[in-house]
C-alpha positions as a Markdown table, in Angstrom:
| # | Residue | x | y | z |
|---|---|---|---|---|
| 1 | Unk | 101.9 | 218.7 | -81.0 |
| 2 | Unk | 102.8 | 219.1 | -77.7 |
| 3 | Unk | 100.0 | 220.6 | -75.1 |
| 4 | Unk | 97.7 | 219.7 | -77.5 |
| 5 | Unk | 93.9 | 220.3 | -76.3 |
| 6 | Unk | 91.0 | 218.0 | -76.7 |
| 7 | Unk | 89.5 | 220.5 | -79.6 |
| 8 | Unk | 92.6 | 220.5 | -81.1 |
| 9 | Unk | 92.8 | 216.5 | -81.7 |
| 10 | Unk | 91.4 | 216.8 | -85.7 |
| 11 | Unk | 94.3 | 219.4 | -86.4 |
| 12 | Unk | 96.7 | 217.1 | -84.7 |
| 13 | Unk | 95.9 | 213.9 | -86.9 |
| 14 | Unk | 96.1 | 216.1 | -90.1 |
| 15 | Unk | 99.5 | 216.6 | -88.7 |
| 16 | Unk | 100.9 | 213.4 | -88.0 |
| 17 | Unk | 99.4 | 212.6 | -91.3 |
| 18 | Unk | 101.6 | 214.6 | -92.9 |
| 19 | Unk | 105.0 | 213.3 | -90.6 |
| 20 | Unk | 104.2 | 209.8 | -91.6 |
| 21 | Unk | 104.2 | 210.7 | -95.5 |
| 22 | Unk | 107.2 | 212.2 | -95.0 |
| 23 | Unk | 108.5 | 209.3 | -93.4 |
| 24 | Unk | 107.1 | 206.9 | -95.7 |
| 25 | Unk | 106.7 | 208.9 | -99.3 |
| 26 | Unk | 105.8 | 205.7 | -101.3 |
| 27 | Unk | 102.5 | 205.4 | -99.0 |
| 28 | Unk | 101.5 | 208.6 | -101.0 |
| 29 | Unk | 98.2 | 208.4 | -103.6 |
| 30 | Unk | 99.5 | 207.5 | -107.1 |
| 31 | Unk | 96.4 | 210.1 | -108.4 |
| 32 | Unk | 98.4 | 213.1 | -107.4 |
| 33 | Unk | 102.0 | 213.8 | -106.6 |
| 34 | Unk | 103.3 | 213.7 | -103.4 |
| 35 | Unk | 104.1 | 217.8 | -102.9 |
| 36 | Unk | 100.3 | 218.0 | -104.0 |
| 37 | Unk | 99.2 | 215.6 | -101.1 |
| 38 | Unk | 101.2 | 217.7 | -98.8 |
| 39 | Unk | 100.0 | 220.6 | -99.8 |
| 40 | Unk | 96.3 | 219.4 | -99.7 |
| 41 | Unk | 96.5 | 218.4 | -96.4 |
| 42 | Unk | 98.0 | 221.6 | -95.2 |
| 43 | Unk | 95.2 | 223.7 | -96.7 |
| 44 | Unk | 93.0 | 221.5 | -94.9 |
| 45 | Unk | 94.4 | 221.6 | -91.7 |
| 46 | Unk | 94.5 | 226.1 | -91.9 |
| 47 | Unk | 90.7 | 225.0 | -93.3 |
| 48 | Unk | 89.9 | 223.2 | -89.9 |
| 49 | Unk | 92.0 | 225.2 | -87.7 |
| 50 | Unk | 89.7 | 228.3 | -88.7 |
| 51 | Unk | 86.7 | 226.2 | -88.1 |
| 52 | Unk | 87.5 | 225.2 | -84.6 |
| 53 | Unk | 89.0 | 228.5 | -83.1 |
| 54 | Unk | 86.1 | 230.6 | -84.6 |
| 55 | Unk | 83.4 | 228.6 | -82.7 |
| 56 | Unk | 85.3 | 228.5 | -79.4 |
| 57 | Unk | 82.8 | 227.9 | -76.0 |
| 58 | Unk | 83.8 | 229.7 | -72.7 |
| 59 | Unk | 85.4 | 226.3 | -71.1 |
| 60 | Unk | 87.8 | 226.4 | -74.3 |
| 61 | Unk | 88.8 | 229.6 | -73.9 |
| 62 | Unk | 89.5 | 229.1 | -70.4 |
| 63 | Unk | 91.3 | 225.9 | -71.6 |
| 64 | Unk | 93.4 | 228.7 | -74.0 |
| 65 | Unk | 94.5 | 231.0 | -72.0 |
| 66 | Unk | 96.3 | 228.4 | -69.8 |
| 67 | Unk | 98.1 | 227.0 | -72.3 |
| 68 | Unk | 100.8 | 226.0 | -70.8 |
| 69 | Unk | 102.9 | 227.7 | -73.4 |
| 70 | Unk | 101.2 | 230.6 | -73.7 |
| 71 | Unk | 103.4 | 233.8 | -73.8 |
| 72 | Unk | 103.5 | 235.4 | -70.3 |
| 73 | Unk | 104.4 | 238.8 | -69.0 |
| 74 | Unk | 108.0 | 238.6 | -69.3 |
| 75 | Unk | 107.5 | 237.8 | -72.5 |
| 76 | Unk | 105.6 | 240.4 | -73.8 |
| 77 | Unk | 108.3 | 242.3 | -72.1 |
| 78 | Unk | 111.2 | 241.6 | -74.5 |
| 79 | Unk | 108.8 | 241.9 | -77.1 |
| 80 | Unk | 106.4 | 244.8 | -76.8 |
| 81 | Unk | 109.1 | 246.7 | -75.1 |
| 82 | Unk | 112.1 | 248.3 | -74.9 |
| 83 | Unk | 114.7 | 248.7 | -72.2 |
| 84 | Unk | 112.9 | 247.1 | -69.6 |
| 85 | Unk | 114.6 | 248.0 | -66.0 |
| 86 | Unk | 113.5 | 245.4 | -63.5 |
| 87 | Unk | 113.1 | 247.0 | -60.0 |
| 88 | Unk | 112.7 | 244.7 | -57.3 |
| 89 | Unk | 110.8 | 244.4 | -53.8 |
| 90 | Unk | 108.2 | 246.1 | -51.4 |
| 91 | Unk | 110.5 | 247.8 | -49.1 |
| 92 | Unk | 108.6 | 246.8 | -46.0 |
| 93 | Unk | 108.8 | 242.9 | -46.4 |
| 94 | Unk | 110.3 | 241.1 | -48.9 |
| 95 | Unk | 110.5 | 240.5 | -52.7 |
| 96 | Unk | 107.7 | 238.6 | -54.9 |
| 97 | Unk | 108.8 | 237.0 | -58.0 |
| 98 | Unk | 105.5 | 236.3 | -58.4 |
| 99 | Unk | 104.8 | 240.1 | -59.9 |
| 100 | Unk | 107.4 | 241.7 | -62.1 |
| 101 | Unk | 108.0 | 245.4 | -63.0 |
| 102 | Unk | 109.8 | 248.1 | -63.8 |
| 103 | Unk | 111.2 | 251.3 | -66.4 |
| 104 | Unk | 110.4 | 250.5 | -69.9 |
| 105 | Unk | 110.3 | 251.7 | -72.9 |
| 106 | Unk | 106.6 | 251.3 | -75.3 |
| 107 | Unk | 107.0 | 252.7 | -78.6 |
| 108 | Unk | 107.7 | 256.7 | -78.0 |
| 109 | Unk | 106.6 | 257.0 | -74.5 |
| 110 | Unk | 108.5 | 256.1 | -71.7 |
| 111 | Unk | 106.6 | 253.9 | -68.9 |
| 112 | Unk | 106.1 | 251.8 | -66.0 |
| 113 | Unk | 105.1 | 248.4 | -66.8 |
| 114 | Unk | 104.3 | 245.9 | -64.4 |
| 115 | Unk | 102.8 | 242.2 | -64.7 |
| 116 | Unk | 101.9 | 239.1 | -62.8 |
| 117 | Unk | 104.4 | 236.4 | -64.0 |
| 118 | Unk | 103.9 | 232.3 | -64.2 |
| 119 | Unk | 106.3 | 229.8 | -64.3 |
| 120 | Unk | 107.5 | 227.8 | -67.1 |
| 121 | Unk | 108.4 | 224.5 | -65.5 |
| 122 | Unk | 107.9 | 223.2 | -61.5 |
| 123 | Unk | 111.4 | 225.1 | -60.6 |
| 124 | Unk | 110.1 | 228.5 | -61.9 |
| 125 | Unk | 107.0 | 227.6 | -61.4 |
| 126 | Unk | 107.6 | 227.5 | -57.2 |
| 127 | Unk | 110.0 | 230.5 | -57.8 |
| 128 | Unk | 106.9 | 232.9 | -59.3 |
| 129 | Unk | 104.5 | 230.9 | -56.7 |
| 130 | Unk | 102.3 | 229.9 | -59.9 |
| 131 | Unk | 101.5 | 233.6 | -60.4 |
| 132 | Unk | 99.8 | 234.0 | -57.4 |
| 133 | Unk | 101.2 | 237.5 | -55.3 |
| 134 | Unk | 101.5 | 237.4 | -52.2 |
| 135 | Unk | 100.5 | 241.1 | -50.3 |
| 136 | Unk | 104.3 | 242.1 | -50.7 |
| 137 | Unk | 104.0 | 241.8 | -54.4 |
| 138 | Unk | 100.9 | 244.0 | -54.2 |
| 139 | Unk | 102.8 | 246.1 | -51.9 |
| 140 | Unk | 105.7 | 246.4 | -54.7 |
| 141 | Unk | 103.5 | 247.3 | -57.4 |
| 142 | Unk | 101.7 | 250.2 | -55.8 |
| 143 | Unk | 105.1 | 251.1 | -54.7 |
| 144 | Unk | 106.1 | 251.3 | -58.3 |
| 145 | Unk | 102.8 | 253.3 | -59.4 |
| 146 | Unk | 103.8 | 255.2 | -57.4 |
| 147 | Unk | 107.3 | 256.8 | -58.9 |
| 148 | Unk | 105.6 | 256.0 | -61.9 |
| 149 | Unk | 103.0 | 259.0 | -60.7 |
| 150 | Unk | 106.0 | 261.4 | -59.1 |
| 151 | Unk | 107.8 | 261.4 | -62.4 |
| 152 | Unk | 105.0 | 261.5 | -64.7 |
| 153 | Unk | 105.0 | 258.0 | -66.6 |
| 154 | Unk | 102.2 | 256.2 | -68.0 |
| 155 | Unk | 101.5 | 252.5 | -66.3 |
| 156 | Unk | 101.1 | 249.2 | -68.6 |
| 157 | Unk | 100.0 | 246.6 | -66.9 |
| 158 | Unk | 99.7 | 242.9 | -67.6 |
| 159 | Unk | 97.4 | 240.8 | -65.5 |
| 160 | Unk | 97.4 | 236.7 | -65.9 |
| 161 | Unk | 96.6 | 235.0 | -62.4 |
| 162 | Unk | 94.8 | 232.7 | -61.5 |
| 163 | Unk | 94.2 | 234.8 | -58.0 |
| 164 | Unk | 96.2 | 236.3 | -55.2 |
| 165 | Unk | 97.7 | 233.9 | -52.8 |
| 166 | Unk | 94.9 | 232.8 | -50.5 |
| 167 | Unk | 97.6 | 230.8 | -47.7 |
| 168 | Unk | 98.2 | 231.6 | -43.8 |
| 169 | Unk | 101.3 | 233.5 | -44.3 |
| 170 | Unk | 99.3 | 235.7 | -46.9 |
| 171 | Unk | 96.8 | 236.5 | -44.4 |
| 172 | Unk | 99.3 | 237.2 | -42.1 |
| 173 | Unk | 100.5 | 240.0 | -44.1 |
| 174 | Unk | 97.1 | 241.3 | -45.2 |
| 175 | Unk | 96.7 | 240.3 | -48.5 |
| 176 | Unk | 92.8 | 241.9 | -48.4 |
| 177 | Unk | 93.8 | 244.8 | -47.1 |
| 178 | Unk | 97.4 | 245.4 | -49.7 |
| 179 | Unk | 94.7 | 244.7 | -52.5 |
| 180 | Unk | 91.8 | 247.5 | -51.3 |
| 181 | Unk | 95.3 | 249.6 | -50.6 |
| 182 | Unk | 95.9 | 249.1 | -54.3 |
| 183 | Unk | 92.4 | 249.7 | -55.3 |
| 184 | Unk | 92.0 | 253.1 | -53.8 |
| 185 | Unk | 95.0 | 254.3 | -55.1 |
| 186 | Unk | 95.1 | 253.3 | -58.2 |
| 187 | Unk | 91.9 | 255.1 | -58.6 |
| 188 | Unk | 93.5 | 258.2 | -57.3 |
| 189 | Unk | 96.6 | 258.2 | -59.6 |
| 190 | Unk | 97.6 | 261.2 | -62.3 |
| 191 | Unk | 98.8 | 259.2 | -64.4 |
| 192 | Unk | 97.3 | 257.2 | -67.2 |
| 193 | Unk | 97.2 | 253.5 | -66.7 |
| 194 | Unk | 96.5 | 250.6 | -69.5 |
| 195 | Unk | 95.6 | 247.3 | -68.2 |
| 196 | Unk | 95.9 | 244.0 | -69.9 |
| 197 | Unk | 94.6 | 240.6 | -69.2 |
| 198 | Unk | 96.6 | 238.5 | -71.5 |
| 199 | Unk | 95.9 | 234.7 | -69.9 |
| 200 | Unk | 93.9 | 234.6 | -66.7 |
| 201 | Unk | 92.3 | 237.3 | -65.0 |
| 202 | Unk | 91.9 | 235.6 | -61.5 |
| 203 | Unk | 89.1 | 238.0 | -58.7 |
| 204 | Unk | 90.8 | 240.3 | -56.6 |
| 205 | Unk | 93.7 | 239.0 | -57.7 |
| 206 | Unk | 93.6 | 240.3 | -61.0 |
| 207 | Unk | 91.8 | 243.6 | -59.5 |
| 208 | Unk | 94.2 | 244.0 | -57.0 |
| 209 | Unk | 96.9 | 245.7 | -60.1 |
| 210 | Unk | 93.5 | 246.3 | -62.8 |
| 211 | Unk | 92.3 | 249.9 | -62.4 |
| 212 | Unk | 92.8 | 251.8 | -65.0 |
| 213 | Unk | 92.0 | 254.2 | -67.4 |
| 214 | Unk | 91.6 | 251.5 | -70.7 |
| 215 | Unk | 91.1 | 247.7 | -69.3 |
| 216 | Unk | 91.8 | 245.7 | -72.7 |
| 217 | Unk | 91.6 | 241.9 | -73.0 |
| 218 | Unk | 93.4 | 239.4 | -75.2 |
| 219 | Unk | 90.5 | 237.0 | -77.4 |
| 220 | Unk | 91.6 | 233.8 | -75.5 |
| 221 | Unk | 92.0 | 235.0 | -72.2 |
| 222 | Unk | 89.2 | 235.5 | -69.4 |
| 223 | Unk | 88.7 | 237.3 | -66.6 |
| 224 | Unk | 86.3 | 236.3 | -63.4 |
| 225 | Unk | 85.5 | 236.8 | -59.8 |
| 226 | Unk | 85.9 | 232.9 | -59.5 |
| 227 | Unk | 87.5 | 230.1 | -61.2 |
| 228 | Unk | 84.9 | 228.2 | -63.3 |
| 229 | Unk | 86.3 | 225.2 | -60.7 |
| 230 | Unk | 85.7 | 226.6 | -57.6 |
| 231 | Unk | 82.3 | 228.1 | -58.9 |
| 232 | Unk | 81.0 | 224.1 | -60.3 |
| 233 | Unk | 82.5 | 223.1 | -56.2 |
| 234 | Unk | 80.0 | 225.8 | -54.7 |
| 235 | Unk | 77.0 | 225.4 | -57.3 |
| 236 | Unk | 77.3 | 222.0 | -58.4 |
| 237 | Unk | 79.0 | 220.2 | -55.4 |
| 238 | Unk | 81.1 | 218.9 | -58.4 |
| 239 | Unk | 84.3 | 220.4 | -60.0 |
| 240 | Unk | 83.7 | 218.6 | -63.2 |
| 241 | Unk | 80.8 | 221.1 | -63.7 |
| 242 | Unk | 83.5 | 223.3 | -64.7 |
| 243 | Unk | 82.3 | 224.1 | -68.5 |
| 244 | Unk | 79.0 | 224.6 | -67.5 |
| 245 | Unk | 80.0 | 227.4 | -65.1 |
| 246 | Unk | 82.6 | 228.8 | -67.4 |
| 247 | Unk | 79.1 | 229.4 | -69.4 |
| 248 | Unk | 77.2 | 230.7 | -67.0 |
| 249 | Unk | 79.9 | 233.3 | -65.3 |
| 250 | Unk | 80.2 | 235.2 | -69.0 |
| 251 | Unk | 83.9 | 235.6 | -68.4 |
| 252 | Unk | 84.9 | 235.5 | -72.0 |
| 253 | Unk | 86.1 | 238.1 | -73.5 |
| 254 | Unk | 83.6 | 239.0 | -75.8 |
| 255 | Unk | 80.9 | 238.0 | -72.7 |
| 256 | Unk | 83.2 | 241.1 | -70.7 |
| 257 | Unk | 82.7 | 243.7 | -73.9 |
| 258 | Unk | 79.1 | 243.2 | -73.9 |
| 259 | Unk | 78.9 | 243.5 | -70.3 |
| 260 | Unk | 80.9 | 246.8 | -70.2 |
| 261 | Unk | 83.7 | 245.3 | -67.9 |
| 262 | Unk | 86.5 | 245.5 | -70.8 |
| 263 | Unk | 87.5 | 248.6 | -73.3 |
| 264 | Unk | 88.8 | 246.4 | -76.5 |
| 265 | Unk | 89.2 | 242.5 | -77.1 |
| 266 | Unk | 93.2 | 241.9 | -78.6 |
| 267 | Unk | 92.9 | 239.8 | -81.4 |
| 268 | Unk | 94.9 | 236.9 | -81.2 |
| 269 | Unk | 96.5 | 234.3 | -84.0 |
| 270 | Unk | 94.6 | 231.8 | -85.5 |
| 271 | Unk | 95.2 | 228.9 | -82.7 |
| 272 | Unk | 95.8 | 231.6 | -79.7 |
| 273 | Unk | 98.8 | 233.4 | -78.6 |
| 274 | Unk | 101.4 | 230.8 | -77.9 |
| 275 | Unk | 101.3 | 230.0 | -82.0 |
| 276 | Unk | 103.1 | 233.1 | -83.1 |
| 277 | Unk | 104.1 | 234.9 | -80.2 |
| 278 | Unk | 105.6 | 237.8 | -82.0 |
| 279 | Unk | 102.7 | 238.8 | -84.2 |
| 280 | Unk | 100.4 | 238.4 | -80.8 |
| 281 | Unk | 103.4 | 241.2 | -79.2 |
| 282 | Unk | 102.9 | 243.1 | -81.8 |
| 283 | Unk | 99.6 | 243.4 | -81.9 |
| 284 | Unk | 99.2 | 244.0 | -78.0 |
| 285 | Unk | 102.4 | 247.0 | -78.6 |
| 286 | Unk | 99.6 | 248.4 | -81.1 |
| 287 | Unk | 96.4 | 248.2 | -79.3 |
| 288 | Unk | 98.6 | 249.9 | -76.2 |
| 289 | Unk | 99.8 | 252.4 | -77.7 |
| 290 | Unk | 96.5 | 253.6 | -79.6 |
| 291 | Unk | 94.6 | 253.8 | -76.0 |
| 292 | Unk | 97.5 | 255.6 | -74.1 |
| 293 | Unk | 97.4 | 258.1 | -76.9 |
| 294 | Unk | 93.7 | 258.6 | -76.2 |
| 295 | Unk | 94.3 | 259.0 | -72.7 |
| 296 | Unk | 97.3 | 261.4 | -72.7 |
| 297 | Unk | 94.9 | 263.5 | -74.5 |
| 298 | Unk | 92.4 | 263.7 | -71.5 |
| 299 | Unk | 93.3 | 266.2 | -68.5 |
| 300 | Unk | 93.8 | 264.7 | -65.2 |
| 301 | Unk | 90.6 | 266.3 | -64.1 |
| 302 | Unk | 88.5 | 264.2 | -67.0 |
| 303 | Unk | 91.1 | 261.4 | -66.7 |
| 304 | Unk | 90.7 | 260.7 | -63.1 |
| 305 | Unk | 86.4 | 261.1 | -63.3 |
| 306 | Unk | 86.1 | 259.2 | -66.4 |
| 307 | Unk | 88.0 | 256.4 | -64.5 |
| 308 | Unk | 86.1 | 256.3 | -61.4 |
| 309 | Unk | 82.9 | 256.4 | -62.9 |
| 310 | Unk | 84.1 | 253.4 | -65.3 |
| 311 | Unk | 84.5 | 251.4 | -62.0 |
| 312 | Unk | 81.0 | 252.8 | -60.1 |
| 313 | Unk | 79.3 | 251.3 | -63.4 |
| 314 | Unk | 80.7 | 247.8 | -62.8 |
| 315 | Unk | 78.0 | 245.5 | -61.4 |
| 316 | Unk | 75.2 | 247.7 | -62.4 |
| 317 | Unk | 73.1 | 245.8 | -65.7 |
| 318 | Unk | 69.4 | 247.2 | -65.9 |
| 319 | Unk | 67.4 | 244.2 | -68.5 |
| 320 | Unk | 63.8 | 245.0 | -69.1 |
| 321 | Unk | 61.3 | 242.4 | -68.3 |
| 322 | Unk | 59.4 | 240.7 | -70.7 |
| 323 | Unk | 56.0 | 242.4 | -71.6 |
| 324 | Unk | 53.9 | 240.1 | -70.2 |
| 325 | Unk | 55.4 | 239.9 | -66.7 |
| 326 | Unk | 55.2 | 243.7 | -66.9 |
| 327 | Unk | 51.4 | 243.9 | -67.7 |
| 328 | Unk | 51.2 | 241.6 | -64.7 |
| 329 | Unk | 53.0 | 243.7 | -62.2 |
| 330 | Unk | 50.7 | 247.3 | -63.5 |
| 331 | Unk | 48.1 | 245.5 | -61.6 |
| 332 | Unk | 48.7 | 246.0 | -58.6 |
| 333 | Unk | 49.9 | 249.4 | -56.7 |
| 334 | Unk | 53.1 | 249.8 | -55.4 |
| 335 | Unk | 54.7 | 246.5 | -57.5 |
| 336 | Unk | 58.2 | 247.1 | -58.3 |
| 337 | Unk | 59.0 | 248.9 | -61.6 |
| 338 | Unk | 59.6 | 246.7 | -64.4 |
| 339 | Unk | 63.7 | 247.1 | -64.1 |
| 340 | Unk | 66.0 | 245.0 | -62.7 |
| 341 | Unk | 69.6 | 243.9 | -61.9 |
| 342 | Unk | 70.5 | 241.1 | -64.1 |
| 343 | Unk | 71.4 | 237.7 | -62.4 |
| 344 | Unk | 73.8 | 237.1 | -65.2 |
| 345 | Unk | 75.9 | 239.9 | -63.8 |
| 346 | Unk | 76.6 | 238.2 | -60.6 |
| 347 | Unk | 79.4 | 235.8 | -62.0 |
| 348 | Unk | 80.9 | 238.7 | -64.0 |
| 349 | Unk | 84.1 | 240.3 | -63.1 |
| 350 | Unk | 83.0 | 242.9 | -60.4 |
């Protein structure tokens, strides 16, 4: 297996044990046939497959969702979609490959879908800057909300960065300011939107195109104010603290549906996305379309409050003390009630 992960090392062995008998049939047991043997070993590896990617920590999911060969927007595009348009550039800079978009087609309805879009080897990889936008490709995707908004089209979108691109030239160009552009209108737009994050879901990054109406997150992918990297380099002086903070910023995606910060977790195939990329496209096209149903029933009026007040609610977790410390603090007048905001929030996505 190629990629292969550190958890996934007893899977692989099953599966070179089953090459090599292949290869060498006469090394076979004599109690059982060979087809037997085979077979055997293959209900043991679906056995230990279901094992390992049911008890997933946060580092491995992490680890998941950027598997190299994990499907990407593009991807989903072909699949998911139908007559994708691509339409290209800012109109006040330049074009980033870096975010993708356009006309489209998702079951019935006609849309607007746009996506942050990784590369598959260095070449693509430099041309789609890693997935990181730049504030042009910010700029191109609020241009294509937009027309999306004049002509009355729902907006998909697909989120996997690992951030926006934090360079000079970016600053330059305003990169904070094209993602609080984005931010305020989004929030402002009539139409329904449906956001994704199908790999990494990277700060304001990952904000910067993520308002919307339904915010929806694939099983293995994760979404955070900061990678669990540069959070071990700020806590921890020490990047190889990285699981640990993966744990403690609760950016899973069932972490995310407990917090309130996500709509709906996308089940994924056994092994994650990248093992059967057309069941995982069709079951994103499903989970898509039965949200921007629900929405298209909502006026505009309910559509637009109900989203602001989804994104007021963000950061706000009220945990009750434990009875003891709040018999302590009835002492004494004027102690603080016995409510507070939760630490554990702070390395949510916000």
């Amino acid at each position: 297996m190629k990629h292969q992960l550190d958890f996934e090392k007893p899977i692989v062995e099953l599966q070179n044990k089953i090459v090599e008998l292949r290869k060498h049939p006469e090394t076979h047991s004599l109690d059982i046939s060979f087809e037997d043997q085979i077979q055997q070993i293959e209900r043991k590896i679906e056995e230990t497959r279901r094992q390992i990617f049911s008890n997933l920590n946060a580092w491995q999911r992490v680890q998941l969702a950027r598997h190299p060969k994990r499907p990407y927007t593009l991807d989903y595009i072909r699949s998911a979609f139908a007559g994708f348009l691509e339409l290209h550039g800012d109109r006040l800079f330049a074009e980033d490959r870096a975010v993708v978009g356009g006309l489209a087609r998702l079951g019935e309805h006609r849309v607007v879908v746009i996506g942050t879009q990784k590369g598959r080897d260095t070449k693509e990889n430099i041309l789609r800057n890693f997935g990181s936008a730049h504030p042009e490709g910010y700029r191109k995707a609020l241009r294509l909300m937009k027309l999306a908004d004049k002509f009355g089209l729902p907006i998909i979108v697909l989120i996997d960065t690992a951030g926006a691109y934090p360079g000079i030239g970016a600053e330059e160009r305003h990169i904070a300011e094209a993602i609080a552009v984005n931010l305020r209108e989004m929030m402002l737009l009539q139409v329904p939107i449906i956001a994704t994050v199908i790999g990494e879901g990277g700060s304001g990054g990952a904000m910067g195109i993520g308002v919307a109406d339904r915010v929806l997150i694939l099983e293995n992918a994760y979404y955070s104010v900061i990678s669990p990297e540069g959070c071990a380099a700020i806590l921890w002086k020490d990047r190889s603290a990285a699981s640990k903070a993966a744990e403690a910023l609760k950016i899973t995606a069932k972490d995310l549906l407990e917090l309130g910060l996500v709509d709906e977790i996308v089940p994924e195939p056994v092994g994650g996305a990248h093992t059967d990329p057309e069941t995982m496209a069709q079951n994103l096209q499903v989970h898509l379309l039965s949200h921007l149903r629900e929405v298209l029933k909502l006026s505009v009026a309910d559509r637009l409050k109900t989203r602001y007040q989804k994104f007021r609610a963000y950061g706000h977790v009220l945990e009750k003390m434990p009875a003891s410390v709040e018999s302590d603090q009835t002492k004494g007048a004027g102690d603080p009630a016995p409510e507070q905001l939760s630490p554990a929030n702070a390395g949510s996505a916000a």
